[in-house]
FILUMLUM-5524 format. One record per residue (C-alpha): residue in one letter; x, z, y. Coordinates in steps of 0.1 Angstrom, whole numbers, plus 5000, padded with zeros to 4 digits. Layout:
BEGIN
AXZY/...
% end
This chain:
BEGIN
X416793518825/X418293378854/X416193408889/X416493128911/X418093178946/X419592968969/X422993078961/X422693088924/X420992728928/X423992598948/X426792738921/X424492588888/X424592268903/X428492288914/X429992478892/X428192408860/X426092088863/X429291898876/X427891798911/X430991888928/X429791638957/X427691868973/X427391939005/X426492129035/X422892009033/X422492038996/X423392429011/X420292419034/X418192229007/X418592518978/X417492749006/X414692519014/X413692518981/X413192848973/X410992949005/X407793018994/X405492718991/X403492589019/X401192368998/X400892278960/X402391948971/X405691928981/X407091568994/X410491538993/X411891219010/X415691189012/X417990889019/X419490678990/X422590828976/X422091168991/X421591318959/X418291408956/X417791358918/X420491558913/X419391848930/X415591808928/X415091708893/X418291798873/X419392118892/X416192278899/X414392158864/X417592328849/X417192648874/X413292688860/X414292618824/X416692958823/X414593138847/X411793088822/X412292938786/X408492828779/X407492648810/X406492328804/X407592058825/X406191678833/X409191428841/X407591158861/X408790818869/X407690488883/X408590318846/X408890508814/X412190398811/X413390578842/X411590878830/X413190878799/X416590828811/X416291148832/X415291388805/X418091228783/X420691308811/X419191658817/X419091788775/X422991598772/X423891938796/X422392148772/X424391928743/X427491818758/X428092038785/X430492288774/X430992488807/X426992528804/X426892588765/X429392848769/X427693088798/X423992988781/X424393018749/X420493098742/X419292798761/X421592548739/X420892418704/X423792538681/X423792208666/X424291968693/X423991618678/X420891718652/X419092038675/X416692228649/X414192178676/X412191868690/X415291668711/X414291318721/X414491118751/X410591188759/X410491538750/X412591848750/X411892188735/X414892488743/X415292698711/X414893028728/X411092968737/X409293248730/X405593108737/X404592798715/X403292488734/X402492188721/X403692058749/X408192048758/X410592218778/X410191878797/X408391568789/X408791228798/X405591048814/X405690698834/X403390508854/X402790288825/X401990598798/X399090758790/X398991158782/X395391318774/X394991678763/X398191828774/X398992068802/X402292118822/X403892428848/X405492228865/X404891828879/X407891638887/X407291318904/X410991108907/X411290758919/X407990688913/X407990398939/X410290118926/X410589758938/X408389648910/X404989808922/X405589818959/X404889428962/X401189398967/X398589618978/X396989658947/X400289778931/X400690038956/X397090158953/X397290208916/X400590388916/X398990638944/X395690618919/X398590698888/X399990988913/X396491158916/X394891108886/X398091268867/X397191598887/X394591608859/X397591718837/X398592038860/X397692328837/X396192508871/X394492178891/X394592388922/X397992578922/X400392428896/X403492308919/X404091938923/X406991768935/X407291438950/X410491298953/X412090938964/X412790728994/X410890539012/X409890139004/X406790049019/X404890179057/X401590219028/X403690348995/X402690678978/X404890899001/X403990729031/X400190839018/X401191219012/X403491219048/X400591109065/X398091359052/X400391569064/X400391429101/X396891419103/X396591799095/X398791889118/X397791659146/X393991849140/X395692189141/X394992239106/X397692389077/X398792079059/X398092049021/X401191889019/X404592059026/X406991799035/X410891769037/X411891479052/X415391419061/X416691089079/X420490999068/X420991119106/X419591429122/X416891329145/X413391429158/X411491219127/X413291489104/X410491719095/X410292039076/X413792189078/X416192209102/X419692179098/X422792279121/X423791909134/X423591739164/X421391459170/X422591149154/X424991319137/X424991229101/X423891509078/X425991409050/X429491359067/X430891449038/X430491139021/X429090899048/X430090979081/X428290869114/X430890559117/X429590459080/X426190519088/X426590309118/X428389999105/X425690009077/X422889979105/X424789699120/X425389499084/X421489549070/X419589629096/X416089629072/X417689859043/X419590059065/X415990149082/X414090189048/X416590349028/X418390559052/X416390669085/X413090629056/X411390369082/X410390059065/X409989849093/X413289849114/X412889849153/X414189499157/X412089329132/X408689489149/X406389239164/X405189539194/X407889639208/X406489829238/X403389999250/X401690019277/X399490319292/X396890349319/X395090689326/X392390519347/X390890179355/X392490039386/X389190019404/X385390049397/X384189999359/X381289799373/X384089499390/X385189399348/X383789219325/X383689429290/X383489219257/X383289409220/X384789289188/X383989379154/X386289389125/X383489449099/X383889599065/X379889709061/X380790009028/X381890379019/X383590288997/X386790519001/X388990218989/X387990009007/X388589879046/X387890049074/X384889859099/X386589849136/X385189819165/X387489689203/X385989739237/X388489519262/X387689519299/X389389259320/X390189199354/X390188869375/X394088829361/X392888879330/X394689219327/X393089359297/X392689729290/X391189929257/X388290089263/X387690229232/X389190139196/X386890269169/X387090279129/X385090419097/X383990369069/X380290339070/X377290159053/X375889819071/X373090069088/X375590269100/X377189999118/X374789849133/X373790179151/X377690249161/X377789889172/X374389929193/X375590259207/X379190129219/X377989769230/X375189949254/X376990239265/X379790029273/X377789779289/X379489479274/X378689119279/X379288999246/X380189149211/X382488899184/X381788969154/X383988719126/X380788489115/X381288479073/X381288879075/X378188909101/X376388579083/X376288759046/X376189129058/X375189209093/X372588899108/X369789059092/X370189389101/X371589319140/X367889089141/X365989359126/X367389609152/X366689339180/X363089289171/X361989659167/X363789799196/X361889979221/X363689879253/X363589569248/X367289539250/X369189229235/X372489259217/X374288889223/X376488789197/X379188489196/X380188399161/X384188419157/X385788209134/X388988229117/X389887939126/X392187919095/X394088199107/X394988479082/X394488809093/X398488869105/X398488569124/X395588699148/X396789029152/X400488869161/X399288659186/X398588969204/X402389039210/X402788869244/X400389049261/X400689379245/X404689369247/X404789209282/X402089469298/X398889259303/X397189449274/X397389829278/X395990149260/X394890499260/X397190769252/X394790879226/X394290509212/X397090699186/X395690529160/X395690179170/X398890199189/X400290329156/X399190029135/X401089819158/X403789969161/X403989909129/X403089559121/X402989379099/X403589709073/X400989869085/X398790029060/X395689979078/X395589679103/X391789679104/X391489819142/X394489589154/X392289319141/X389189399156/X391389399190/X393289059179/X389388869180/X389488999217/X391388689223/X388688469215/X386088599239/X388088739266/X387488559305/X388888699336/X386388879359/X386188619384/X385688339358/X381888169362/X380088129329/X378887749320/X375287769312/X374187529290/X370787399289/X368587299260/X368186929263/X364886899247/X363587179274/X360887019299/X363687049331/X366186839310/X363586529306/X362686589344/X366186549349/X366686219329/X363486069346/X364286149377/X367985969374/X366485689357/X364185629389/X367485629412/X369285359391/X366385109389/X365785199429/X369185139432/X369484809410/X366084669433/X367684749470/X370584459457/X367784179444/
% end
């Protein structure tokens, strides 16, 4: 048996797996890899062509095969087909490879082209097991399988993003539901090691899911359940979980693409160069907020703006579903806007109402928007209700937005000239909000940039003097009409 180290794991997959291309950070990567695990889950993200396959699925599957004959590993892909095709290419080494046949004899079927054991391109099983499993060496599982009653060492998720099921939302939520609900098939739920590896394709794909689970523990002080090695195609501060001895910018492959490369790639394609190679989906130049603007405190007393709430509902707990958000703007007599608050959850229709009573009183705002279809079929009778049996007799006022025919990306876009010019700015800790932005329009969650994109509809300076209307059937309005009725026909008599 054959203990994996980071040496040994550098020399199986250069001098007998063939991947001569290797470089220094494939060095860094086999010492990565055998550090003890920080979490069950391990995310691997790694720019195309970088040869993360190689090492992460054909190297190190190879590496636990001779360090243990019976473990039992799960090959997963985005398509069966891939799936397959990488458990083919990793049993040809123990068939073909002569270099590899020759120092692991044990390992290798002495037949090659008819092995005495089980040798097809969905399932594997080494001839020197000593343990029987109904289950392979390695197995071949994609998205679009099914596998009950069977129980693996060892999960091995590869590619499982592709272009095909990264193109609507739905797509990506059932690949992430695919991803959790094969967990199922970890012979230990809670300790069995799982591997994600691939680069990125979407800002809401199933790595960006795991990498931000991973942000938000660590933003809370809490120890991640994730353990994530991300690695940009150039050293920089988004490269997280390993460091590696290059200077900023630099690339971390020079040995096949150098910084120039890397570079003039950036220049050619700006979108794939972003996705595929710093693993950012939405390039810089093709954001829609491109800058941010802070303040620490209102310029001046609360009291001197006027402060208007709008509501992105989504009235469930359903852990699927939306999040409900909830702006507070004030503006000044120049209509500079500021965020007083940017709110989401996921909450029942009660729930709601009670946040929105809270915020809209405490904030003491004029008006609260609320985007009429939503707050007609979900929210009326329960904002009435509240109104009717409160206490204080306070009144909640309410202006009905409509869409206007306006999907949801166009509202949030219009935004861009205030917030990238300066007249709409943001608390530091608005984190979340700024973040959805800043990543528009990829953002997995656009719900509170929404709520802040109906702000538009309600917003007045200020200094701006409010138009009452009066009911024209009220007893003033008839005075009114009598009264210039009696001037015209006094008028019409002083020229008889």
């Amino acid at each position: 048996m054959y203990p994996i180290t980071p040496k040994w794991l550098f020399i199986l997959a250069t001098q007998y797996l063939g991947f001569t291309d290797f470089g220094v950070l494939h060095k860094y990567l086999c010492q990565r890899i055998c550090e003890p695990r920080k979490a069950q889950i391990r995310l691997i993200l790694l720019p195309r062509g970088f040869f993360k396959t190689s090492l992460f699925t054909y190297t190190h599957n190879t590496a636990l095969a001779l360090e243990d004959p019976n473990i039992r590993i799960l090959q997963v892909s985005g398509v069966l087909a891939n799936a397959k095709a990488m458990v083919t290419k990793w049993g040809k080494t123990f068939t073909h490879n002569e270099v590899f046949r020759d120092k692991f004899k044990e390992w290798c079927p002495k037949k090659p082209e008819s092995p005495d054991t089980k040798w097809t391109e969905t399932a594997i099983y080494l001839p020197n097991r000593t343990t029987h499993h109904a289950e392979g060496t390695i197995e071949a599982f994609g998205a679009d399988s099914t596998i009950v009653s069977r129980h693996y060492d060892y999960l091995k998720f590869d590619d499982i993003v592709t272009p095909e099921n990264t193109t609507t939302k739905d797509q990506i939520e059932k690949t992430l539901r695919i991803v959790k609900e094969s967990f199922g098939l970890c012979d230990n739920r809670m300790h069995t090691p799982v591997d994600i590896i691939g680069t990125t394709w979407d800002d809401s794909d199933v790595y960006a899911h795991y990498l931000q689970i991973y942000k938000d523990a660590i933003k809370a002080g809490e120890l991640p359940g994730v353990d994530v090695i991300k690695i940009p195609a150039t050293y920089c501060d988004d490269t997280i979980g390993i460091t590696l001895p290059f200077e900023k910018d630099e690339s971390i492959f020079p040995e096949r693409y150098t910084t120039d490369d890397l570079r003039k790639a950036k220049i050619e394609d700006p979108e794939t160069y972003a996705k595929f190679y710093q693993l950012d989906p939405v390039p810089i130049g093709d954001r829609t907020f491109t800058d941010f603007f802070y303040y620490d405190d209102l310029p001046g007393n609360l009291d001197a703006y006027r402060k208007f709430m709008t509501v992105d509902p989504a009235p469930t707990t359903d852990p699927t579903s939306n999040f409900s958000a909830i702006n507070v703007t004030a503006v000044d007599n120049e209509k500079n806007m500021y965020c007083l608050l940017s709110w989401r959850g996921k909450v029942n229709p009660n729930l709601l109402i009670d946040k929105i009573w809270e915020i809209y009183f405490n904030y003491n705002c004029e008006l609260c928007g609320i985007e009429t279809d939503v707050y007609q079929v979900a929210l009326k009778y329960w904002i009435y209700e509240r109104i009717i049996n409160n206490k204080e007799n306070k009144a909640l006022k309410i202006a009905e937005l409509k869409a206007r025919g306006k999907r949801k990306e166009d509202r949030i876009a219009a935004l861009a000239p205030y917030v990238n010019s300066g007249k709409y700015k943001f608390l530091r800790s608005q984190t979340t909000l700024t973040h959805s932005l800043s990543r528009f329009p990829k953002a997995k969650d656009k719900d509170e940039a929404d709520a802040m994109a109906y702000q538009l509809y309600l917003v007045k300076p200020s200094g701006y003097a409010i138009q009452q209307t009066e009911d024209q059937n009220s007893l003033n309005a008839w005075k009114k009409r009598i009264k210039k009725l009696r001037n015209i026909n006094a008028n019409a008599g002083a020229y008889v």
